[in-house]
Biopython code that builds the backbone (N, CA, C, O; Angstrom):
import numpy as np
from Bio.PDB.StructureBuilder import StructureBuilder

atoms = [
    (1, "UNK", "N", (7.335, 9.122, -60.567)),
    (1, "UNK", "CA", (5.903, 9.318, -60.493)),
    (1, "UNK", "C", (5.501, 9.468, -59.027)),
    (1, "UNK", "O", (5.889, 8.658, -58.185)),
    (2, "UNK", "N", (4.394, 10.944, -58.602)),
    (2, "UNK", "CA", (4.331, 10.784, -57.378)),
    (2, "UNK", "C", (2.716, 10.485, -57.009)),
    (2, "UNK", "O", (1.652, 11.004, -57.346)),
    (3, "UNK", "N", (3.092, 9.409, -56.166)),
    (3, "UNK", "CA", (1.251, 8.974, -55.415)),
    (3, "UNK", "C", (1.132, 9.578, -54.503)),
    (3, "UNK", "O", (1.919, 9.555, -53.556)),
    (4, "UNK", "N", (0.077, 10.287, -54.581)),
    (4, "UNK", "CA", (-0.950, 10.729, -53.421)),
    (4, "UNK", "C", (-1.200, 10.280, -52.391)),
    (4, "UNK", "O", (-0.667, 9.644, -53.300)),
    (5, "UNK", "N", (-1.549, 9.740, -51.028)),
    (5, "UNK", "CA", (-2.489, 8.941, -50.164)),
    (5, "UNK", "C", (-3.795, 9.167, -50.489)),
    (5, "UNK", "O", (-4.418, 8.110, -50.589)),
    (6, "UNK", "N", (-4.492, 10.220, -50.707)),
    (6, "UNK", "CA", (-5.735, 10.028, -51.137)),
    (6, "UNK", "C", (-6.774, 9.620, -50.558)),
    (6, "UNK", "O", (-6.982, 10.305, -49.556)),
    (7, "UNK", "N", (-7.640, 8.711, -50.732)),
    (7, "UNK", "CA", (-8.912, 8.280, -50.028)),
    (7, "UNK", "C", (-8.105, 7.025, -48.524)),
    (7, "UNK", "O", (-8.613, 6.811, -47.424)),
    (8, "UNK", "N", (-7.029, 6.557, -48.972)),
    (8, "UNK", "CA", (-6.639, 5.673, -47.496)),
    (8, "UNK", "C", (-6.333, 6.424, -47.089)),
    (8, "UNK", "O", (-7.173, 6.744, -46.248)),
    (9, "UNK", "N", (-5.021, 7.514, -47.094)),
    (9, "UNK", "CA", (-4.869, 8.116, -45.992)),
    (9, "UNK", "C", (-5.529, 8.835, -45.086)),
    (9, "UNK", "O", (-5.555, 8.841, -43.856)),
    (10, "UNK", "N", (-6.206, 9.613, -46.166)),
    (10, "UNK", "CA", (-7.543, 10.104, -44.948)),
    (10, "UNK", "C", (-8.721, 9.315, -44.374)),
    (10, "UNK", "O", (-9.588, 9.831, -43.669)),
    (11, "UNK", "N", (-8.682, 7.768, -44.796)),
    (11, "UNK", "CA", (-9.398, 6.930, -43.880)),
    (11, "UNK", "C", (-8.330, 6.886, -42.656)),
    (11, "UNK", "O", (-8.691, 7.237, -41.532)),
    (12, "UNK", "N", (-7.435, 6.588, -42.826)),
    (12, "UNK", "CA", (-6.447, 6.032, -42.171)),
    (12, "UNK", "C", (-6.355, 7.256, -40.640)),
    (12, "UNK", "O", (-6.491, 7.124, -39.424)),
    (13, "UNK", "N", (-6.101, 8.223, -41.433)),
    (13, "UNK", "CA", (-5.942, 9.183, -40.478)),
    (13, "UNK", "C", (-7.088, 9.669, -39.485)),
    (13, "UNK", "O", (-6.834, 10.198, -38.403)),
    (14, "UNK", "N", (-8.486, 9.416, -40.004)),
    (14, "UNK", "CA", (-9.678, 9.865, -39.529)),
    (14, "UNK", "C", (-9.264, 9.013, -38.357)),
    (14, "UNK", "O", (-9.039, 9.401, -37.211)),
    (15, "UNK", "N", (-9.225, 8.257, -38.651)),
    (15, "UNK", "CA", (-9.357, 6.830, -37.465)),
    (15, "UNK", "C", (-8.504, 7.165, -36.243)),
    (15, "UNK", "O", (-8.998, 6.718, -35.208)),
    (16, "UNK", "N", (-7.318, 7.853, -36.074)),
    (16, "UNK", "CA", (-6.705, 8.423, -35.579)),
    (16, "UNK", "C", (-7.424, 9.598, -34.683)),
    (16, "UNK", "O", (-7.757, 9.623, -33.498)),
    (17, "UNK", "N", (-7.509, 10.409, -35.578)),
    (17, "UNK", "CA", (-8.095, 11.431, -35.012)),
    (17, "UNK", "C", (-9.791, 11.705, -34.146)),
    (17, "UNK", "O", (-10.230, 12.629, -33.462)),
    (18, "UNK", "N", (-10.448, 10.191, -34.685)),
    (18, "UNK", "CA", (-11.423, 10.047, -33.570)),
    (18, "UNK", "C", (-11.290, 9.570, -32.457)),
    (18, "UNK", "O", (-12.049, 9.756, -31.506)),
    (19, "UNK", "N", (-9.932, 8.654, -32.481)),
    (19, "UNK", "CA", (-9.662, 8.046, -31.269)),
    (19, "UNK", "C", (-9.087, 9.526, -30.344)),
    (19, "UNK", "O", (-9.502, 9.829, -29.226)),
    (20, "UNK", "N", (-8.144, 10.230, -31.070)),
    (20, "UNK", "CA", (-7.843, 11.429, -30.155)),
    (20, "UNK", "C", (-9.057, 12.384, -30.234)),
    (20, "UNK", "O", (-8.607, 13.528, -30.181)),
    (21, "UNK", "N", (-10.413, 12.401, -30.338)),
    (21, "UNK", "CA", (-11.327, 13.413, -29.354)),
    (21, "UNK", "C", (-11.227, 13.326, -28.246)),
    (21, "UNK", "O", (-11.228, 12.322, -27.534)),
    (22, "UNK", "N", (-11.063, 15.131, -27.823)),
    (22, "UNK", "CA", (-11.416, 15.506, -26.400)),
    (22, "UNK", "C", (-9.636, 15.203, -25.736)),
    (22, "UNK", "O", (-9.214, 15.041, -24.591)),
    (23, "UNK", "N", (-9.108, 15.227, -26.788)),
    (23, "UNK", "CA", (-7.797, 15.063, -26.146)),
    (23, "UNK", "C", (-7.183, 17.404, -26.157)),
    (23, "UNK", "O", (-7.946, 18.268, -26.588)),
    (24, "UNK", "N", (-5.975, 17.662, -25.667)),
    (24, "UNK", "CA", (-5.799, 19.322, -25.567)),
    (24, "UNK", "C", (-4.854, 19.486, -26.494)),
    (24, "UNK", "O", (-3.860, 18.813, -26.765)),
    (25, "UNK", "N", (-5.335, 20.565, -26.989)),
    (25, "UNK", "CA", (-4.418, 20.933, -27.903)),
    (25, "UNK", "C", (-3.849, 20.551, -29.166)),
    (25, "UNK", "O", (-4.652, 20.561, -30.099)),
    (26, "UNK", "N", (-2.644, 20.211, -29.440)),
    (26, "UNK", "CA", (-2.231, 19.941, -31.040)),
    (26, "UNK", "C", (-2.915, 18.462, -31.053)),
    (26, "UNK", "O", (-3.420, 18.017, -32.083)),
    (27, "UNK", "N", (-2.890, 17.711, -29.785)),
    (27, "UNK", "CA", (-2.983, 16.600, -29.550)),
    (27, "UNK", "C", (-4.176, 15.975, -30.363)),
    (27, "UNK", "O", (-4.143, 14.876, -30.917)),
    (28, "UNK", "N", (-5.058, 16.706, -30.348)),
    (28, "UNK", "CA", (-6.462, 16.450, -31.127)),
    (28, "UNK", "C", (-6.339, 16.825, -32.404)),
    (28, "UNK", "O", (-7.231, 16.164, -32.935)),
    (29, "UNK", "N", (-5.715, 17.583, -33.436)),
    (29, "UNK", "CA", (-5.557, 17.966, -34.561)),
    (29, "UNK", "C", (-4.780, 17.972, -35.236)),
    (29, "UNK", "O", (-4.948, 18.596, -36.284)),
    (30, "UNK", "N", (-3.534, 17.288, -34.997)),
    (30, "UNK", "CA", (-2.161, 17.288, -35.537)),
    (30, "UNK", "C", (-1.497, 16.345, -36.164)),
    (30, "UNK", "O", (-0.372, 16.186, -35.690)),
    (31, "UNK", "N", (-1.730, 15.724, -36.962)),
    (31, "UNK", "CA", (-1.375, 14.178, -37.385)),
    (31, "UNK", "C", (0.000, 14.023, -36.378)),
    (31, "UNK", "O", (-0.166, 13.747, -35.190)),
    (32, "UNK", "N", (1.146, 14.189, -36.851)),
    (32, "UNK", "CA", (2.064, 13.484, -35.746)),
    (32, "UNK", "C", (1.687, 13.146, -34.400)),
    (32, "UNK", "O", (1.765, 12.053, -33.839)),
    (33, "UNK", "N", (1.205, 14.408, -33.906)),
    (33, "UNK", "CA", (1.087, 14.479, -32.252)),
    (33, "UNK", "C", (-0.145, 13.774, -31.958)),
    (33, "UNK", "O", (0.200, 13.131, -30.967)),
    (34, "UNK", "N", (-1.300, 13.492, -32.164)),
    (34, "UNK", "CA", (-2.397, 13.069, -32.091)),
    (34, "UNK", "C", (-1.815, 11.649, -32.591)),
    (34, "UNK", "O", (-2.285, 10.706, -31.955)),
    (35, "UNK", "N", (-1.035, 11.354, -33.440)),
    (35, "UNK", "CA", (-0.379, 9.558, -33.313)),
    (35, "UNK", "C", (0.329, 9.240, -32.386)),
    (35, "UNK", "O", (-0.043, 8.357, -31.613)),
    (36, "UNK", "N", (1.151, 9.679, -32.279)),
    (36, "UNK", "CA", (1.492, 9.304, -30.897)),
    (36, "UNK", "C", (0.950, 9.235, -29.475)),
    (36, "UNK", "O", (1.343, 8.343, -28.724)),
    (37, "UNK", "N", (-0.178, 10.387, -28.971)),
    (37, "UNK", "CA", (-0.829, 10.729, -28.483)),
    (37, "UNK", "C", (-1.698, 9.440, -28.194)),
    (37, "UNK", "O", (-1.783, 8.882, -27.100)),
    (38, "UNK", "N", (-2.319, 9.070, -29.346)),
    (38, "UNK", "CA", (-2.968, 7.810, -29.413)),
    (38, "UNK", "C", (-2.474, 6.436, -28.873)),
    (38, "UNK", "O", (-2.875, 5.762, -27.924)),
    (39, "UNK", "N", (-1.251, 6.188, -29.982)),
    (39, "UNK", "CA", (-0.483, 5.133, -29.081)),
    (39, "UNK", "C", (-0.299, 5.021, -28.140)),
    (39, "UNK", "O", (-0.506, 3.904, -27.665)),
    (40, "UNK", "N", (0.174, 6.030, -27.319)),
    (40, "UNK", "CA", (0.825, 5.828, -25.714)),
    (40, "UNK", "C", (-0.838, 5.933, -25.057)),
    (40, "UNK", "O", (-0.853, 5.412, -23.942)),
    (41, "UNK", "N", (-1.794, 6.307, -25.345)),
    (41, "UNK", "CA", (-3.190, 6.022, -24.945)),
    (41, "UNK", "C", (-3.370, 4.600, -25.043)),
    (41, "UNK", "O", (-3.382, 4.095, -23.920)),
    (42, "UNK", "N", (-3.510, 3.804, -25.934)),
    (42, "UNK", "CA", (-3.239, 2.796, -25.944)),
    (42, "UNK", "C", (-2.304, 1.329, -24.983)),
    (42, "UNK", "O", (-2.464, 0.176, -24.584)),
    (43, "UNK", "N", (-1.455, 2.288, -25.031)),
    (43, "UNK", "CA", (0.051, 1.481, -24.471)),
    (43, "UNK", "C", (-0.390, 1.227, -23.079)),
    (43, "UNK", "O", (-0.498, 0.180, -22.441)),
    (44, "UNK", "N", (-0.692, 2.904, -22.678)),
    (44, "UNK", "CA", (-0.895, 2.671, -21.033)),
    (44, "UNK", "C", (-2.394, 1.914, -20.688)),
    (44, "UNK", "O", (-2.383, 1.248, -19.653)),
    (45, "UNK", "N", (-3.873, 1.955, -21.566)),
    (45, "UNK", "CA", (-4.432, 1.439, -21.251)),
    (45, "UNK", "C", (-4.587, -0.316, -21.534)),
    (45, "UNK", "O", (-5.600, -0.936, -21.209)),
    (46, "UNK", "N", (-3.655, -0.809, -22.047)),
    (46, "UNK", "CA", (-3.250, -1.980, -21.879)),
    (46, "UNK", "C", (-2.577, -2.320, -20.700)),
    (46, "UNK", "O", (-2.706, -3.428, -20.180)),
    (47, "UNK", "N", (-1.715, -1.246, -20.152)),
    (47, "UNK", "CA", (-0.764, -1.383, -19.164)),
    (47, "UNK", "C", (-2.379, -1.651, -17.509)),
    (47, "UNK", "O", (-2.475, -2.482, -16.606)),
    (48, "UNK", "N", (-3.247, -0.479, -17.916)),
    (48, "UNK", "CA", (-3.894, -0.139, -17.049)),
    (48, "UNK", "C", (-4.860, -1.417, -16.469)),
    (48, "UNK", "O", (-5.248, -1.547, -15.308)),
    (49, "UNK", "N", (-5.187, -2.500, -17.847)),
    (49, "UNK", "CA", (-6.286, -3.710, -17.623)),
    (49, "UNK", "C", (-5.281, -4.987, -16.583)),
    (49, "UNK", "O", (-5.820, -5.918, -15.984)),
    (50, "UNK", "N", (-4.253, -4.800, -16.588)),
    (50, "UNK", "CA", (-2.987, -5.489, -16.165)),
    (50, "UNK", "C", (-3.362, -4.983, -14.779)),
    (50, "UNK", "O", (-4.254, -5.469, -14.084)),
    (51, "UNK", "N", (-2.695, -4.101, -14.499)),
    (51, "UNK", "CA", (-2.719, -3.418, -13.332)),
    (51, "UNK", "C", (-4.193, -2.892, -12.103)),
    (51, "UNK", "O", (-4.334, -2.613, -10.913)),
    (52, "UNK", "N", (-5.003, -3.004, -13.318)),
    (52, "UNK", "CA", (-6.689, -3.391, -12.301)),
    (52, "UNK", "C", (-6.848, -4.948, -11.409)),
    (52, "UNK", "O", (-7.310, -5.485, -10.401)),
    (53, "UNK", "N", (-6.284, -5.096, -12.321)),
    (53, "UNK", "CA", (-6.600, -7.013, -11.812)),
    (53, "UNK", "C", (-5.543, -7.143, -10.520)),
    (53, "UNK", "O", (-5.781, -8.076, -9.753)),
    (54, "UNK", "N", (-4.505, -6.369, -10.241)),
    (54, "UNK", "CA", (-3.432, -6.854, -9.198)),
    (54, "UNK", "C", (-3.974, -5.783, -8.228)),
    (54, "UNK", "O", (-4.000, -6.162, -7.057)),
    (55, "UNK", "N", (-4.447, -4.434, -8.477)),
    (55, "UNK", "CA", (-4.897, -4.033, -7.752)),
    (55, "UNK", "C", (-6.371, -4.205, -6.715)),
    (55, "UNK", "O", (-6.772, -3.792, -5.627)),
    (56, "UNK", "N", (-6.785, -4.982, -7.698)),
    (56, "UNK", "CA", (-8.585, -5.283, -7.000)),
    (56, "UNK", "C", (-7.647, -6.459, -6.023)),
    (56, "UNK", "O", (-7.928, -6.287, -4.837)),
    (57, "UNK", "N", (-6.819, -7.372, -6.183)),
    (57, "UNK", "CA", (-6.575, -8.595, -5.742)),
    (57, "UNK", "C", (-5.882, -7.673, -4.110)),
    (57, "UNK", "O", (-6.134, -7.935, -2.934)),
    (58, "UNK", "N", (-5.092, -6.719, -4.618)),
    (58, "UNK", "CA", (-5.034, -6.370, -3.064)),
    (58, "UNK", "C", (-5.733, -6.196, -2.121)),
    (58, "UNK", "O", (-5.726, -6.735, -1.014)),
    (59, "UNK", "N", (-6.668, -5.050, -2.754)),
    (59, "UNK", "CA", (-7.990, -4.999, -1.921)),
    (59, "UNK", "C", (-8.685, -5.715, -1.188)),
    (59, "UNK", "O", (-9.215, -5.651, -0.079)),
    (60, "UNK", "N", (-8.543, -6.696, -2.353)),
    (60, "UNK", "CA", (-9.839, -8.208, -1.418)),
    (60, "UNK", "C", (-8.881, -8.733, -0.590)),
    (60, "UNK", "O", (-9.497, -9.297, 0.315)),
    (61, "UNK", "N", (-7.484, -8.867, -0.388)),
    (61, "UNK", "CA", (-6.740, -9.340, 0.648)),
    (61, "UNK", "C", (-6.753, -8.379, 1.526)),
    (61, "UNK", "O", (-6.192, -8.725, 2.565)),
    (62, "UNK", "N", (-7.139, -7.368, 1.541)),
    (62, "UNK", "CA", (-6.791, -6.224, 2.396)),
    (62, "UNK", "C", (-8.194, -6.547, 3.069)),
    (62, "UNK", "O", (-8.328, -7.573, 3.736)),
    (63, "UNK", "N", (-8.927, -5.916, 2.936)),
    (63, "UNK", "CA", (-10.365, -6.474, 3.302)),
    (63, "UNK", "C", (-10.628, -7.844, 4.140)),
    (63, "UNK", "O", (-11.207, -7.833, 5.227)),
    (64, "UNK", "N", (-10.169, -8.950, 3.555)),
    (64, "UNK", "CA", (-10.216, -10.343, 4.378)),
    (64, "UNK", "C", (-9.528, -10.206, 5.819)),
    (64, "UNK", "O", (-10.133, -10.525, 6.842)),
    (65, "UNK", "N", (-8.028, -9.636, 5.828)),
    (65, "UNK", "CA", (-7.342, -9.754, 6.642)),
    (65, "UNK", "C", (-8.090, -8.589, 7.401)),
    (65, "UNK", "O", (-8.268, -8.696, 8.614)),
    (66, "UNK", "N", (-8.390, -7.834, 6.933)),
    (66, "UNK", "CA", (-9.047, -7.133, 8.460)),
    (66, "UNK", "C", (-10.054, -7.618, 9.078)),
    (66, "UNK", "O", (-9.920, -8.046, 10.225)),
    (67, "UNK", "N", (-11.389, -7.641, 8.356)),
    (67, "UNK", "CA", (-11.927, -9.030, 8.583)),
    (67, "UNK", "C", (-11.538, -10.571, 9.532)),
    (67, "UNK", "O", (-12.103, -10.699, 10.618)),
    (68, "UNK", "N", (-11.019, -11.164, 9.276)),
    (68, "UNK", "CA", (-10.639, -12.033, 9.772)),
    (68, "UNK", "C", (-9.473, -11.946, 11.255)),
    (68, "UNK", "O", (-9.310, -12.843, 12.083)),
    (69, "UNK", "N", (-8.915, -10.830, 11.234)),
    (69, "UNK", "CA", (-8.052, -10.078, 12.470)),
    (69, "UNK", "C", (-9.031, -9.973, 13.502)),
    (69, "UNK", "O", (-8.769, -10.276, 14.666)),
    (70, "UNK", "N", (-10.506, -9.424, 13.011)),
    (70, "UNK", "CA", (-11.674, -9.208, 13.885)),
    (70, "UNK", "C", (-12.223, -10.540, 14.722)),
    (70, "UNK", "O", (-12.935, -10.780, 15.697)),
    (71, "UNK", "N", (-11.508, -11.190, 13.810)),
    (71, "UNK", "CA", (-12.222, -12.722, 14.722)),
    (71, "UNK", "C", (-10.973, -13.288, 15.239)),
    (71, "UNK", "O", (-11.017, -14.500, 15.454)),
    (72, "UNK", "N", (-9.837, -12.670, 15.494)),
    (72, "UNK", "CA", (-8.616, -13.787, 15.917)),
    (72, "UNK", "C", (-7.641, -13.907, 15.188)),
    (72, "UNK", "O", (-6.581, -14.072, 15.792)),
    (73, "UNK", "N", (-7.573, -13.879, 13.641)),
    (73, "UNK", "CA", (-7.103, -15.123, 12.831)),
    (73, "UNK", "C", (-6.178, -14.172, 11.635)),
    (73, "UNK", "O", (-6.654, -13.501, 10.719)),
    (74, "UNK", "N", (-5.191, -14.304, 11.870)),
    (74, "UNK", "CA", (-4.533, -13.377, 10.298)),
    (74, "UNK", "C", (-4.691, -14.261, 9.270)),
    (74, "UNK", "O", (-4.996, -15.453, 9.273)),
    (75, "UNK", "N", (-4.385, -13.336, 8.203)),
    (75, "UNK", "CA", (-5.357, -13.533, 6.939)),
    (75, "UNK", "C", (-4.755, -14.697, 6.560)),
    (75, "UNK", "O", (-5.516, -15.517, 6.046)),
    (76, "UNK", "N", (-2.888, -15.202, 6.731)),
    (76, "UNK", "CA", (-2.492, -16.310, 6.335)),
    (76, "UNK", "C", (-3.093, -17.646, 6.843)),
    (76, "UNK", "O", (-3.389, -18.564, 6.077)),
    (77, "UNK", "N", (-3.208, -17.679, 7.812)),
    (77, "UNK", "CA", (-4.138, -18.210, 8.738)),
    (77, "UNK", "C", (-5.606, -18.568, 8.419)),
    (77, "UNK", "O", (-5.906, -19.718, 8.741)),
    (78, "UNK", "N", (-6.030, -18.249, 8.175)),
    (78, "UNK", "CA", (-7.307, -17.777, 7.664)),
    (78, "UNK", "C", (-7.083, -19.056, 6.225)),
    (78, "UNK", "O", (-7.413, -20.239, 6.146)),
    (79, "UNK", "N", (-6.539, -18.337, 5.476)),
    (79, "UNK", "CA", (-6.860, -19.122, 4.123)),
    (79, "UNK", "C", (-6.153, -20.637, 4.077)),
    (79, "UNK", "O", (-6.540, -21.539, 3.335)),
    (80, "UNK", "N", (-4.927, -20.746, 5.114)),
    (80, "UNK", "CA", (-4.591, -22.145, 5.466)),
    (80, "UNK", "C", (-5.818, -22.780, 5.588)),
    (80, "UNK", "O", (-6.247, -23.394, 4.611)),
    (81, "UNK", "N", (-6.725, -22.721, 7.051)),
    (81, "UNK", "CA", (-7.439, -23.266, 7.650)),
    (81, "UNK", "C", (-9.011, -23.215, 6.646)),
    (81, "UNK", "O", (-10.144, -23.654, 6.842)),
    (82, "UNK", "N", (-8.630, -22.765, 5.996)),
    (82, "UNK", "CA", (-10.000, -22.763, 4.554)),
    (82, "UNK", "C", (-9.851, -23.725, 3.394)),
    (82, "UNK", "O", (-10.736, -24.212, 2.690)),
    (83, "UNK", "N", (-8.859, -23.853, 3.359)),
    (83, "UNK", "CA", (-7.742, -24.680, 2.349)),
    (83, "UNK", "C", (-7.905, -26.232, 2.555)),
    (83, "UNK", "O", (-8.221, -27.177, 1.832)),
    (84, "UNK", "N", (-7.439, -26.014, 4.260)),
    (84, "UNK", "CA", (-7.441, -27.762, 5.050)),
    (84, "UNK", "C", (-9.257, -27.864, 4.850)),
    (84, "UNK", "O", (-9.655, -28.893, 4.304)),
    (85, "UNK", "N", (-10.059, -27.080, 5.175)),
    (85, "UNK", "CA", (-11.031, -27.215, 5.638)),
    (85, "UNK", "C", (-11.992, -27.667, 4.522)),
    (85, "UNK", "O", (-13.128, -28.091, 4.736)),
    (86, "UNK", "N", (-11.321, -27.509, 3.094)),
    (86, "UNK", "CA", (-11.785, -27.667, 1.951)),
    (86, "UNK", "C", (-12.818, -26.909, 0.911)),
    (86, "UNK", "O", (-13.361, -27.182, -0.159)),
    (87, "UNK", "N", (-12.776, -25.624, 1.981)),
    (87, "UNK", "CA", (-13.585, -24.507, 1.264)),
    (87, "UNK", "C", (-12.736, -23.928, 0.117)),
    (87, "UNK", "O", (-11.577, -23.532, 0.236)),
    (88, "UNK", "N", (-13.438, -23.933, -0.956)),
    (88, "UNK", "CA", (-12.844, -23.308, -2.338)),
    (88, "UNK", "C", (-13.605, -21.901, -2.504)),
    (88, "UNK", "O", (-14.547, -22.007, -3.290)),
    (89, "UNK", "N", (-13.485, -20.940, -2.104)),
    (89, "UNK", "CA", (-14.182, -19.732, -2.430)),
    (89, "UNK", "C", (-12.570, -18.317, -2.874)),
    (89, "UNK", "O", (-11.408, -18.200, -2.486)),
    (90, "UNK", "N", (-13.259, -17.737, -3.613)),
    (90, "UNK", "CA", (-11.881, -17.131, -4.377)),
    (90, "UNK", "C", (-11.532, -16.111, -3.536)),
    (90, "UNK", "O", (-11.771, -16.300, -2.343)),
    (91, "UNK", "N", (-10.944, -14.907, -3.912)),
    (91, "UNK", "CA", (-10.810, -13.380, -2.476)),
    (91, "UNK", "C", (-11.446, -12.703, -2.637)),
    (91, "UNK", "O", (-11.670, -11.826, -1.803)),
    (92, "UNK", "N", (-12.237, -12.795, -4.138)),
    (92, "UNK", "CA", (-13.560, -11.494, -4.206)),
    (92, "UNK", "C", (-14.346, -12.108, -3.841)),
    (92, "UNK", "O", (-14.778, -11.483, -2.873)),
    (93, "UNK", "N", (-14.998, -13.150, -3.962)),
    (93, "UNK", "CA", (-16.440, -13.543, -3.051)),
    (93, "UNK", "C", (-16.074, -13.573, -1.305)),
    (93, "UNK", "O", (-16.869, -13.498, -0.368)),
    (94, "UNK", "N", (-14.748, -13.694, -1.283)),
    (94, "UNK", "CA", (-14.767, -13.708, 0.690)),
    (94, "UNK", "C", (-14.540, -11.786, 1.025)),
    (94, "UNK", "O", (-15.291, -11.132, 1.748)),
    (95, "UNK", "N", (-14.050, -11.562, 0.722)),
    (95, "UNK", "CA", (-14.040, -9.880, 0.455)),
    (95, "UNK", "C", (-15.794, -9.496, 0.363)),
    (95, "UNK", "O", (-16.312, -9.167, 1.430)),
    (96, "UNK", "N", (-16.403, -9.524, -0.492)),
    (96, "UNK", "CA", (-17.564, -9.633, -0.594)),
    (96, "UNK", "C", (-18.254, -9.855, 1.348)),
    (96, "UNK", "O", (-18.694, -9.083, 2.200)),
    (97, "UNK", "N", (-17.974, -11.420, 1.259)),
    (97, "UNK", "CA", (-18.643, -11.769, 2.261)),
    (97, "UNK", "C", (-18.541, -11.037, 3.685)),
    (97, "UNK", "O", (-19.407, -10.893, 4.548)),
    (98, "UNK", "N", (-16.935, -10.538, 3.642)),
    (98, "UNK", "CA", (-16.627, -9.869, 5.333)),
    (98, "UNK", "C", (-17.264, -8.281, 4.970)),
    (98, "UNK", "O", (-17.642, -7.746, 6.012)),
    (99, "UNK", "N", (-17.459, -7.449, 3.800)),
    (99, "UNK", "CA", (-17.644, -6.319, 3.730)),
    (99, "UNK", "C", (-19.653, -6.121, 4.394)),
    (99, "UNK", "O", (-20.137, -5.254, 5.122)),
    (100, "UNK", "N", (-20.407, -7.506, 3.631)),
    (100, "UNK", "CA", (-21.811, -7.096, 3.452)),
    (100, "UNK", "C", (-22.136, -8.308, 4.199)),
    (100, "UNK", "O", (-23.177, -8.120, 4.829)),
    (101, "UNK", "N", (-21.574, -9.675, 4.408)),
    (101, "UNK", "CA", (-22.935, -10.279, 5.324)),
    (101, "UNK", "C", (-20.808, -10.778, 6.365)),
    (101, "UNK", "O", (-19.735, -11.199, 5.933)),
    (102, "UNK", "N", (-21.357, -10.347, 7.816)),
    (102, "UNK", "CA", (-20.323, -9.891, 8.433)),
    (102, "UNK", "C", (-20.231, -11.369, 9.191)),
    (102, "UNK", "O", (-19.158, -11.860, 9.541)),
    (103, "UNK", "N", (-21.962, -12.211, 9.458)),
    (103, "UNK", "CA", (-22.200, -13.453, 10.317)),
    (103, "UNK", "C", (-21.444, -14.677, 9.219)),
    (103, "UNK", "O", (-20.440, -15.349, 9.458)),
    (104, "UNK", "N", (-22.259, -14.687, 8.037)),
    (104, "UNK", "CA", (-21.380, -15.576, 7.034)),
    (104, "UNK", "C", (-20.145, -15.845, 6.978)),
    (104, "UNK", "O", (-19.706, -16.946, 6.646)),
    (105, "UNK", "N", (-19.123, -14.385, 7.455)),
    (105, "UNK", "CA", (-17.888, -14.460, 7.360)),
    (105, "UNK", "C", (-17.532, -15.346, 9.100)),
    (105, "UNK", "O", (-16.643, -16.158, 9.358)),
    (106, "UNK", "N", (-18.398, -14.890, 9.830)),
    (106, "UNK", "CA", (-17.382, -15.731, 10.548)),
    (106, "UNK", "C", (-17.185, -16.822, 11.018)),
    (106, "UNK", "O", (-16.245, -17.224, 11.703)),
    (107, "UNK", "N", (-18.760, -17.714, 10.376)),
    (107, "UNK", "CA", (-18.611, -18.970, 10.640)),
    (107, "UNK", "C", (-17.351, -19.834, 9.092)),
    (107, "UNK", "O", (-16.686, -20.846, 9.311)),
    (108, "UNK", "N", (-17.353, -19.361, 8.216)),
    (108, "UNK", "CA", (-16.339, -19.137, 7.229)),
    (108, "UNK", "C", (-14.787, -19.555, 8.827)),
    (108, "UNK", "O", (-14.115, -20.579, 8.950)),
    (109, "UNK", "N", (-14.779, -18.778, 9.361)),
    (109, "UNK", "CA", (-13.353, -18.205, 10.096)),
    (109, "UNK", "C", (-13.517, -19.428, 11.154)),
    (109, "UNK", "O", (-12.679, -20.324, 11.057)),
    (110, "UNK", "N", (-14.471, -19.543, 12.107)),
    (110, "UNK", "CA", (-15.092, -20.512, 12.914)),
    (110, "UNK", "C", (-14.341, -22.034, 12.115)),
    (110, "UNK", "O", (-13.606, -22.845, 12.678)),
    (111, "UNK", "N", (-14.888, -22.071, 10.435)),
    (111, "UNK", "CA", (-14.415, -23.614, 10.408)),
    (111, "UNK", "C", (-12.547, -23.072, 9.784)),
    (111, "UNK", "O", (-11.657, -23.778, 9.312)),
    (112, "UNK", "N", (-12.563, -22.327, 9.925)),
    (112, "UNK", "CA", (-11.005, -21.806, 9.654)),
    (112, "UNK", "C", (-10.596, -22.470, 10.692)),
    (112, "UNK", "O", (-10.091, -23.592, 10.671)),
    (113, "UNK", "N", (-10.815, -21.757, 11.684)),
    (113, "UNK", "CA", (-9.611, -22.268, 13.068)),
    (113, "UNK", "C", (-10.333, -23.920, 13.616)),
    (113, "UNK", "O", (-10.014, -24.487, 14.661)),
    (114, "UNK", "N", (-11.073, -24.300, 12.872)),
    (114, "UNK", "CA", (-11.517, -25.943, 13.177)),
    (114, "UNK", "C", (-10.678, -27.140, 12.624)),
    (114, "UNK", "O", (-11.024, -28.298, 12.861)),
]
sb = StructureBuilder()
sb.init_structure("model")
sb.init_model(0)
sb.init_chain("A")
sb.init_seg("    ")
for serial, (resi, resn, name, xyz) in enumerate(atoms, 1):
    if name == "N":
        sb.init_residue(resn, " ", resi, " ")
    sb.init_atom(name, np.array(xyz, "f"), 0.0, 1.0, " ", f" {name:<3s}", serial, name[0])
structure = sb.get_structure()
């Protein structure tokens, strides 16, 4: 006896194929290729939420240490003497601080090297 897919499969498949709009070619219309297509869309933007977070974290170290070079102090340096000093502030709010208020940052650096 042979079954159809019927009303699931073409739920099943719709679902697919909205996720691939605006994708080129077979990619958008093709059941195989548009599944796979999808998945590895998927795959990498899981890969991609991973890889935002290590990348912003460079930045804000990148940022501090130049920052803080401006006043004397490399960045290791810097977060030692913030550490002893008992300031808890994370690398995006000090990133923050050396990009837009430049005086904040350096009394920040001031009780660094204190």
């Amino acid at each position: 006896m042979r079954v159809k897919g019927g009303y699931s499969t073409r739920r099943r498949r719709k679902k697919v194929f909205n996720r691939a709009e605006g994708y080129r070619g077979k990619r958008k219309n093709v059941w195989r290729v548009a599944k796979q297509a999808v998945d590895r869309a998927g795959q990498m933007a899981y890969k991609g939420r991973k890889l935002k977070k290590r990348d912003f974290r460079r930045l804000w170290i990148i940022r501090i240490n130049a920052a803080s070079r401006l006043h004397g102090l490399s960045y290791s340096r810097f977060m030692h003497g913030l550490k002893k000093a008992g300031i808890e502030l994370d690398r995006r709010v000090l990133a923050h601080l050396a990009v837009s208020e430049p005086d904040t940052f350096a009394s920040l650096v001031e009780q660094a090297k204190g």
